[in-house]
N, C-alpha and C positions, 0 to 999 in steps of 0.2 A: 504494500500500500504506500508506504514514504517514496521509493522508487517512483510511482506515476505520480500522486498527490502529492508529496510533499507533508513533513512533519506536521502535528498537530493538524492539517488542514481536513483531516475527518473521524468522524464519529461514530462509533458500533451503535447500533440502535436495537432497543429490546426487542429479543427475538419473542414474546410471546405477542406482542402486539404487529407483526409482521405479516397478516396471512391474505390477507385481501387488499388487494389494490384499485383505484379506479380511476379514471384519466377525466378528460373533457368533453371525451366525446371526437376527439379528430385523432388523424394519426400520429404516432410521435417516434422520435427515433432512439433505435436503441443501440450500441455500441457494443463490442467487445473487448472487455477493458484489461483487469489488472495481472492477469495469467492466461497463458496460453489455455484453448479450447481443447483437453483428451480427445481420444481419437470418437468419432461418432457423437460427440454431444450437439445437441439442437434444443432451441429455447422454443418453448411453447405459453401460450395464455390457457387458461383453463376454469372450466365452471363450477363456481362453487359451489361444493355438497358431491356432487356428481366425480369431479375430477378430468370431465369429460374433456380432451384435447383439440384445436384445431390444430392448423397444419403447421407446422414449424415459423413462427416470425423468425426467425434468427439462424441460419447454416454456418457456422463460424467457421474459417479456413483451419484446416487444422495440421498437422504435421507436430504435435508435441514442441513446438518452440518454445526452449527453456526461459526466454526473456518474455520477461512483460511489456506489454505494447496497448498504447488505447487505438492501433488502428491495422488489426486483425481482420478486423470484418465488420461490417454495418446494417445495419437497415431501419426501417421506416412500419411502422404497424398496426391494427387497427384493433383491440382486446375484442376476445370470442363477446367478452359480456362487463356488465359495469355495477358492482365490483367485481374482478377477478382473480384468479392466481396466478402464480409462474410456477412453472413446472420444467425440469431439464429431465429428458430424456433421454438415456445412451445405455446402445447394448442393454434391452429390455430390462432397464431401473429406471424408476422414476425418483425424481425427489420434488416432491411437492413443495410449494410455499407455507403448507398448511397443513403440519405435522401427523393430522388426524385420518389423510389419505395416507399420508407413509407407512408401510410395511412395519409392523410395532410402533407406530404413532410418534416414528421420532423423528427430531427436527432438522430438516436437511439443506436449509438456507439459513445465511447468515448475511446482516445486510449492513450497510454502514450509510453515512449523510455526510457528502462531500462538499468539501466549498470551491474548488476548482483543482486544477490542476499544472504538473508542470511540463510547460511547451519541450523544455530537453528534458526528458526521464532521467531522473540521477542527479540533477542541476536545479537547486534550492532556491538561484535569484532566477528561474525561469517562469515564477508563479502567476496563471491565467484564471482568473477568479469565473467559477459560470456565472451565467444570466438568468438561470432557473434554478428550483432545487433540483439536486442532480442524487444517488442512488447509486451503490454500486453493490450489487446482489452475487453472494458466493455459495455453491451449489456444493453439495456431497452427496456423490451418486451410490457410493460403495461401503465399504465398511471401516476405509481407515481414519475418517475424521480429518481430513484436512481441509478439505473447504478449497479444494481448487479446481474440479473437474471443470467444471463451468463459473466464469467469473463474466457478469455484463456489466456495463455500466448504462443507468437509464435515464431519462430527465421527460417532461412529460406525465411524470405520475405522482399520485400521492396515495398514501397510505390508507386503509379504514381502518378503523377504531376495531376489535372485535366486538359484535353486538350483545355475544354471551356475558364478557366481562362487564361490559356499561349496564346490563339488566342485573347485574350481580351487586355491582357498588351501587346503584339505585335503589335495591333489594336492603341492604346490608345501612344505608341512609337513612332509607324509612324506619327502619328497626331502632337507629338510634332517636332518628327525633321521636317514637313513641316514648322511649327509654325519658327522655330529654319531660317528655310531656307527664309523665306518671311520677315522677321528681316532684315538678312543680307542684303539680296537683296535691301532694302531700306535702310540700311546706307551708 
């Protein structure tokens, strides 16, 4: 990540709050960023609950190049649905956005919140701040835990909230203000 961003210039964001995405409605583009694409990975959007794929937004070039590069491969695309997921697919694994489709319900993206990047990779005064918020989404297809098989970077999206957890703290609210009100009531 230092090598393309540059230090400090990004943020891990919690991965429980990560699973649904949804844009504006147009298409947006999406990059291949901070590690090379394993052989056979393809970025997909996908519906939630279902899990259901369309067609690959994203074919990344691939050939296992050890260097990281933000300019691998590109494109431009339009989400199956709004909210949706991302989903990398390679050699019949999937890793969901949304742990709850993954095979033992575990979590197979990791996402960070970038503030730009550097024009030389490696070169610290080379810093290009985006114009959008920008996303850089790292995939684990397998079982070792590193988080590189697929690495994009996206701008064009933003996060949703999970709606389980917002009905849960809403839940967990109203409990305290009766708490709060059964107090009073007895002083």
């Amino acid at each position: 990540m230092e090598y393309l961003y540059g230090v400090g210039n990004f943020t891990r964001l919690d991965d429980s709050a990560l699973i649904q995405w949804s844009s504006a409605g147009t298409s947006h583009s999406v990059g291949i960023t901070a590690v090379y694409a394993g052989a056979q990975q393809n970025l997909y959007t996908a519906t939630p609950g279902t899990g259901s794929p369309i067609s690959p937004v994203l074919v990344p070039v691939t050939g296992n190049n050890a260097t990281p590069s933000r300019f691998l491969s590109n494109a431009s695309f339009t989400p199956v649905a709004d909210p949706f997921l991302f989903l990398d697919q390679a050699n019949g694994n999937m890793a969901y956005s949304d742990p709850a489709l993954n095979t033992g319900h575990i979590d197979r993206m990791v996402a960070f919140s970038v503030s730009g990047y550097l024009a030389t990779a490696g070169v610290p005064t080379s810093f290009t701040a985006f114009s959008q918020p920008t996303y850089v989404l790292a995939f684990e297809d397998g079982s070792d835990a590193d988080y590189q098989d697929l690495v994009v970077e996206v701008n064009g999206v933003a996060n949703v909230p999970d709606a389980g957890f917002t009905v849960a703290l809403l839940g967990m609210g109203m409990l305290g203000l009766g708490g709060v009100r059964r107090v009073l009531k007895l002083a």
